[in-house]
C-alpha atoms as one frame of an Amber mdcrd trajectory, in Angstrom:
protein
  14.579   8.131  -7.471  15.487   7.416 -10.798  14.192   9.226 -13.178  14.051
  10.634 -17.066  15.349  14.161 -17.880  13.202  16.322 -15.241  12.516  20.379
 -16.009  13.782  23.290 -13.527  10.777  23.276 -12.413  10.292  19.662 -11.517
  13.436  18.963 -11.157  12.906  21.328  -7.817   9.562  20.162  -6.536  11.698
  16.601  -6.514  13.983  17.419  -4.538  11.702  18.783  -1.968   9.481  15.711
  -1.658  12.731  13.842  -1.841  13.661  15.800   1.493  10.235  15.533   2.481
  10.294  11.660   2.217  14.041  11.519   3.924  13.842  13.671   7.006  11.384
  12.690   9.339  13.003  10.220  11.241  11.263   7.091  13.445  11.799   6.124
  16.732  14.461   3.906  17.087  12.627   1.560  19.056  10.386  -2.056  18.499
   7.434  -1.771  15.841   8.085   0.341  13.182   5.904   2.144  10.901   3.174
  -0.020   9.231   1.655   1.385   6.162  -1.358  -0.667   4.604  -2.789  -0.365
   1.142  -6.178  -1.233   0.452  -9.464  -0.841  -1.634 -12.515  -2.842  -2.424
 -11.982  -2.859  -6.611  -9.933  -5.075  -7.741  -7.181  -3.510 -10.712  -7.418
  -0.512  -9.123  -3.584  -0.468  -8.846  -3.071  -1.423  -4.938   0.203  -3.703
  -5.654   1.633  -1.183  -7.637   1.194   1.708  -5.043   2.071  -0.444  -2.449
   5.182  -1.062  -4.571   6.267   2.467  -5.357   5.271   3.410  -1.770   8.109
   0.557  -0.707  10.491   1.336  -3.588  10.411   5.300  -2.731  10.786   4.562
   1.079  13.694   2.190   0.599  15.790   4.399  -1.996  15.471   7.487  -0.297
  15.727   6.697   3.679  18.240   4.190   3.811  16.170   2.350   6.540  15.120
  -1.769   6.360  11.787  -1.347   4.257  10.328  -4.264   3.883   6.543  -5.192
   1.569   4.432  -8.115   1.510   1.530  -9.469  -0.436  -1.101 -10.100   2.556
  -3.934 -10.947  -0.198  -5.937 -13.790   0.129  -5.256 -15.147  -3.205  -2.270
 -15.811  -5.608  -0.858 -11.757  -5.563   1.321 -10.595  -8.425   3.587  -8.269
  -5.825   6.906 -10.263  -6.402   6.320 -10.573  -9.908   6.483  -6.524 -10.181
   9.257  -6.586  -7.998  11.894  -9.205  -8.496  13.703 -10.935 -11.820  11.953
 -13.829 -12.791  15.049 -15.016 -12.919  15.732 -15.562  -8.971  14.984 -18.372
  -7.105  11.597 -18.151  -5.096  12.411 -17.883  -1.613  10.203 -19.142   1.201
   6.765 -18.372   1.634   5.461 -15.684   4.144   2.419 -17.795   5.245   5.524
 -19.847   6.858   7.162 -17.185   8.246   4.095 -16.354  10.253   3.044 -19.400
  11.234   6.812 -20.098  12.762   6.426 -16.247  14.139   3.214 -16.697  16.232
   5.172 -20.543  17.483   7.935 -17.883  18.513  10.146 -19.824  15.997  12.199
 -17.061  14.726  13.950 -14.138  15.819  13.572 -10.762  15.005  17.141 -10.506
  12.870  17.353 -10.206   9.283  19.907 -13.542   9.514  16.768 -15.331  10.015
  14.373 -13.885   7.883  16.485 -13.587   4.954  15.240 -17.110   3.117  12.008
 -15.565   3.336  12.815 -12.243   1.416  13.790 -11.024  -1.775  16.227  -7.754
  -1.799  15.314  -5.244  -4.538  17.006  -1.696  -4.639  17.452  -2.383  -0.720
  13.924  -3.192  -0.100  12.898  -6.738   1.573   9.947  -8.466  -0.755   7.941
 -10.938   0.781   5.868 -13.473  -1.342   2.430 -14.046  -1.737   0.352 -15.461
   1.432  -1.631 -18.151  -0.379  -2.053 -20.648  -3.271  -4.754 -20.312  -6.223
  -7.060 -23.207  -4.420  -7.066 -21.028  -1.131  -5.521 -23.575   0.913  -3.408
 -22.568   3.528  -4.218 -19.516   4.177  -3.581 -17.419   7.089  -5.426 -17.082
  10.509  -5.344 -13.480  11.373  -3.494 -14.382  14.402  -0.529 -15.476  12.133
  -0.863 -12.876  10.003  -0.664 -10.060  12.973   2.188 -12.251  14.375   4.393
 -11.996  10.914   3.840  -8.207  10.516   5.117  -8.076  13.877   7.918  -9.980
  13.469   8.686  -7.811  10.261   8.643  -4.525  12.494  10.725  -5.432  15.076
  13.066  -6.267  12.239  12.893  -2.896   9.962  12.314   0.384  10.199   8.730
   0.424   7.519   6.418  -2.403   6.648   4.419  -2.318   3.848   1.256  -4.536
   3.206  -0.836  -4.667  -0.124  -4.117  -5.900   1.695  -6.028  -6.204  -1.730
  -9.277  -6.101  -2.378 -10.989  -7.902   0.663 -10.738  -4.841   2.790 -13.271
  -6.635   5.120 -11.924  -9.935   5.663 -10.178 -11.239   8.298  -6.656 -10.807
   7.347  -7.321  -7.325   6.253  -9.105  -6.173   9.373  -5.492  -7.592  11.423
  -3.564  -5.378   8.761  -5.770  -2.416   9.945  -5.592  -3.117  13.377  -1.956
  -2.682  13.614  -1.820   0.188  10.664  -0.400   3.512  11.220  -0.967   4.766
   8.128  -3.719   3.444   5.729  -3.789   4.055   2.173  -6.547   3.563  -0.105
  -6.081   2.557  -3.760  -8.518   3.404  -6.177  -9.113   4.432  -9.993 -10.686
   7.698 -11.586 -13.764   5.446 -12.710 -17.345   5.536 -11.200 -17.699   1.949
 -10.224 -14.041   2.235  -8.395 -14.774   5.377  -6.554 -18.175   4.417  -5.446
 -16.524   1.285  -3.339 -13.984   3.452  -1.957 -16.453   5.782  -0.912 -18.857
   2.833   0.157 -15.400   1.354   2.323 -14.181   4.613   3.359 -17.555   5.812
   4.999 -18.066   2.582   6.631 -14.206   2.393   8.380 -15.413   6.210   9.527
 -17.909   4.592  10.862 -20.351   5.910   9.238 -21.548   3.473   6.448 -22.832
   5.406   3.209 -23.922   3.331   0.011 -26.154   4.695  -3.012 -25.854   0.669
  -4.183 -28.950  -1.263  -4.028 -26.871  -4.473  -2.632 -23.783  -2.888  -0.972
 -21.042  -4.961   0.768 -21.160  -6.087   3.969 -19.219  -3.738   5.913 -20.477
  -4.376   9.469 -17.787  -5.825  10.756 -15.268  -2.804  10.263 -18.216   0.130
  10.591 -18.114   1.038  14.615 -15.693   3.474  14.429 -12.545   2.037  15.587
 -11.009   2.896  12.001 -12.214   6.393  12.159  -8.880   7.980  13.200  -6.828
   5.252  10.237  -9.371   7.063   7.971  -8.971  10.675   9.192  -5.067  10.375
   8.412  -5.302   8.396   5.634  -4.070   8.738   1.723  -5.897   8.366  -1.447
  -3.966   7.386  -4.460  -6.204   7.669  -7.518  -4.956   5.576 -10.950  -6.450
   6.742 -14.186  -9.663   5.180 -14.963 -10.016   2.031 -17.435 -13.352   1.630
 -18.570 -14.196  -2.479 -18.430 -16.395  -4.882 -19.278 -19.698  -4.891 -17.392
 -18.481  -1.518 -15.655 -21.064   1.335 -15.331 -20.936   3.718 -17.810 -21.688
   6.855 -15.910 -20.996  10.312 -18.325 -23.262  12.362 -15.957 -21.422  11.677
 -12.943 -19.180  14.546 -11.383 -15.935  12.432 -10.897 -14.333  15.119  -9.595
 -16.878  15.649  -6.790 -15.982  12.200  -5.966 -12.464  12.785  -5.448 -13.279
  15.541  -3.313 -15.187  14.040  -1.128 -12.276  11.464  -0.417 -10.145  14.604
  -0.005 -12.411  15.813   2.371 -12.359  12.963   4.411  -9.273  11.108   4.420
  -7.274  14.074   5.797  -4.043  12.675   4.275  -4.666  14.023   0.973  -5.220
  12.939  -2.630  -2.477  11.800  -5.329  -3.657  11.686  -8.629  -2.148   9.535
 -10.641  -1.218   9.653 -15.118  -1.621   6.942 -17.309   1.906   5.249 -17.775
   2.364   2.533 -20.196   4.695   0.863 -18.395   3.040   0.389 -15.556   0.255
  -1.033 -17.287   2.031  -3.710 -18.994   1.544  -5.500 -15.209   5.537  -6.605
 -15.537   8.297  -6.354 -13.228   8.997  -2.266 -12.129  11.875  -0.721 -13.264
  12.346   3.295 -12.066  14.116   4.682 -14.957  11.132   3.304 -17.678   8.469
   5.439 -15.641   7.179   8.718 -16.853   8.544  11.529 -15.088   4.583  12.807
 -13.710   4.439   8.866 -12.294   7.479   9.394 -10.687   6.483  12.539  -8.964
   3.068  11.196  -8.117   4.216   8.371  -6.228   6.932  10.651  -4.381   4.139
  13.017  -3.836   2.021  10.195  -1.959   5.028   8.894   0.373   6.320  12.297
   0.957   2.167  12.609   2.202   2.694   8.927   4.562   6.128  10.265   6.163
   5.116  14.052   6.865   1.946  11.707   9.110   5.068  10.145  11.198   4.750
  10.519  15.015   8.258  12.122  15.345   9.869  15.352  14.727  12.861  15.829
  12.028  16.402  15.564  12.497  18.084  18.930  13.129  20.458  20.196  10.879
């Protein structure tokens, strides 16, 4: 990736999540690797992991990485992505309705109105408009992403914050790797506990009026969640957030390490990152770097297939 001036030191641990991220190779076969990024806080930094997840993946493997906003409102994914100088190309919520028709092939010929190509990674727009209106089924939405990995290699899908609505719960169904965005803050890693217990399938809330997690709590996420990664973006204390000093933050973390046996990324504070604008590699700060790298090198060392022999 690029980078700013790196130590000896670094500069080593780079290149072996760089390896790590590069040599694991997928089947060569229909359906891909889908990696889904979710959590139940809003601004807990899901578009931007599941834009440095895509970014790293595309640099480094040389495969057809594609990402798409599957949120349920207006998502800011492209706009962190692309110039806002190109043209806007055709919306995905198209795409997938033409997909589950059987419209459209499988070819990047055809789905190239459709996509954005940044750094060699495909960037799909945003599935719906501010007033809600057309807005996916879930049988559309499961019929795009697999139109998507027929196409590529790795499909990535910011889920945002509706982890248990209907769209989301098609992303999970056809995830093979789940990762859960979430903030060093109390309120944030309450709700990821909250979601992460109940998609184990075993619901767990302190909250007096919890979400509604019923629909995803029987345990058919229970082996997403055993496999799953945790990226953790500083905390930003907020308006009408809880203000809890006597709570072990750290024990929190834990217990997501414990449980989500992918591992935990820990994430600095980077300024650019949280000026919200459009991503560009060399501005980041060398520990943001190497945390992101650390959490893909964490999703490709979970694919189903054994490295290429040298």
């Amino acid at each position: 990736m690029s980078r700013r001036r790196d130590s000896p030191t670094q500069h080593n641990e780079i290149k072996e999540l760089e390896t790590a991220i590069s040599k694991p190779r997928l089947a060569r076969v229909p359906g891909s690797h889908h990696v889904v990024v979710a959590g139940p806080k809003g601004g807990a930094g899901k578009t931007t992991a599941a834009a440095m997840l895509a970014l790293c993946f595309a640099e480094l493997r040389g495969e057809i990485v594609s990402v798409l906003d599957a949120t349920t409102q207006l998502g800011t994914l492209r706009r962190r992505l692309v110039s806002s100088e190109e043209p806007p190309t055709r919306p995905f919520r198209e795409l997938c309705a033409r997909a589950l028709d059987g419209d459209v092939l499988p070819e990047w010929s055809a789905l190239a109105p459709y996509a954005d190509v940044v750094n060699g990674l495909r960037v799909l727009r945003s599935l719906s408009s501010p007033a809600g209106q057309d807005c996916l089924t879930p049988a559309e939405f499961a019929a795009g992403v697999a139109l998507l990995r027929h196409a590529g290699d790795i499909v990535v899908s910011d889920v945002g914050a509706k982890a248990n609505g209907p769209v989301a719960m098609a992303a999970l169904n056809s995830a093979s790797t789940l990762v859960l965005a979430t903030e060093f803050a109390y309120d944030a890693l309450e709700l990821t506990i909250e979601m992460v217990s109940a998609l184990a399938g075993q619901p767990l809330s302190y909250r007096p009026d919890p979400d509604d997690w019923s629909a995803v709590a029987d345990g058919r996420f229970a082996p997403l969640v055993a496999g799953s990664v945790v990226v953790v973006a500083p905390g930003r204390q907020q308006c009408g957030a809880t203000d809890r000093r006597d709570v072990n933050l750290p024990a929190m973390t834990e217990w997501l390490r414990v449980v989500c046996g992918g591992g935990v990324v820990m994430v600095n504070h980077d300024d650019h990152l949280d000026l919200g604008d459009r991503i560009v590699l060399g501005e980041l700060q060398l520990d943001t770097a190497v945390a992101y790298l650390r959490a893909t090198a964490a999703i490709a060392a979970r694919f189903p297939l054994t490295e290429v022999n040298e």
